[in-house]
C-alpha positions as CSV (number, residue, x, y, z in Angstrom):
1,X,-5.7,8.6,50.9
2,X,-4.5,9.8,47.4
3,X,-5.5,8.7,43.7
4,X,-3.0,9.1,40.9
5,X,-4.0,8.3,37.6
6,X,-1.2,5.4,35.8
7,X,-0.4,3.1,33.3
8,X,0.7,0.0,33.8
9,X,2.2,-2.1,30.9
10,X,1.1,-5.7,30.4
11,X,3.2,-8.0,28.3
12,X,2.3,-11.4,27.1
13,X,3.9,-12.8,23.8
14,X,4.1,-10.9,20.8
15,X,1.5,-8.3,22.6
16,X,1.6,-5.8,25.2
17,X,-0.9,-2.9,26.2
18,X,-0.9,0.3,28.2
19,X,-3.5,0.1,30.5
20,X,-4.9,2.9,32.4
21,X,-4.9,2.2,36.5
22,X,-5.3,4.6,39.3
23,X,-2.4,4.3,42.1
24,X,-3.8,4.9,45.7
25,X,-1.0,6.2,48.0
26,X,-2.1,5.6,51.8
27,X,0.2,6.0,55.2
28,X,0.7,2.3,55.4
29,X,3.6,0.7,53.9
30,X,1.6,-1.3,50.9
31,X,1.9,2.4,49.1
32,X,1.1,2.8,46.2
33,X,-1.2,-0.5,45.4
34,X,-3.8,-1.1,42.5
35,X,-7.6,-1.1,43.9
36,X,-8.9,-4.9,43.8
37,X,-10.4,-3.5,40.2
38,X,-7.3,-2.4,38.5
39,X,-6.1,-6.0,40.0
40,X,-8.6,-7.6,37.8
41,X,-8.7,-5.7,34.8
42,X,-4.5,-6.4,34.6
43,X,-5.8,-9.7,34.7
44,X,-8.4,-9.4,31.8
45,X,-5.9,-7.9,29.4
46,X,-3.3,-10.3,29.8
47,X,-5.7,-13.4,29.2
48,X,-7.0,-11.4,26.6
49,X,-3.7,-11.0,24.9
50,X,-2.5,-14.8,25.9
51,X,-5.6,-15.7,24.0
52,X,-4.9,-13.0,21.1
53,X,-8.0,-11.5,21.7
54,X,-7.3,-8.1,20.6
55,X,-10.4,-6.7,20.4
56,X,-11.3,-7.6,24.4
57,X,-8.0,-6.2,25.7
58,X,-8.9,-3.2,23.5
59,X,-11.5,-2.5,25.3
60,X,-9.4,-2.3,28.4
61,X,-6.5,-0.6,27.4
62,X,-4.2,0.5,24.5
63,X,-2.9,-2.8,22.3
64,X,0.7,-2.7,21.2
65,X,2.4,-5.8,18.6
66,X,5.8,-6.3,19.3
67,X,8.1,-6.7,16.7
68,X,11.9,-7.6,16.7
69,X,14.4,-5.4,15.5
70,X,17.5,-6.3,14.4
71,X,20.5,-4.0,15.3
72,X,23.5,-3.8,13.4
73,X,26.9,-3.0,14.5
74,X,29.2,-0.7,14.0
């Protein structure tokens, strides 16, 4: 069993965060999956950032606002 160091990007609203997981490769064919841990704190930050709770999913991960941008055509 191998551990890989990731980031998985949560988006909810106008927020979305980097937050840092470890893959686990295995033989079986669920490879790669999130430990039951990851799971949950994926979970934590995107109530957190549902909620606008910046400072809780900062705690967790790397907080990001989103802004639109508009393009103009040439």
């Amino acid at each position: 069993m191998n551990r890989q160091s990731g980031i998985k990007l949560v988006r909810e609203g106008e927020y979305a965060a980097d937050v840092p997981v470890e893959f686990i490769e295995d033989e079986t064919g669920w490879s790669p999956y999130l430990s039951p841990e990851d799971a949950y704190k994926l979970d934590d930050v995107r109530k957190a950032l549902r909620t606008a709770d910046l400072e809780g999913a900062a705690r967790l991960a790397r907080v990001f606002r989103l802004e639109p941008v508009e393009a103009s055509g040439t």
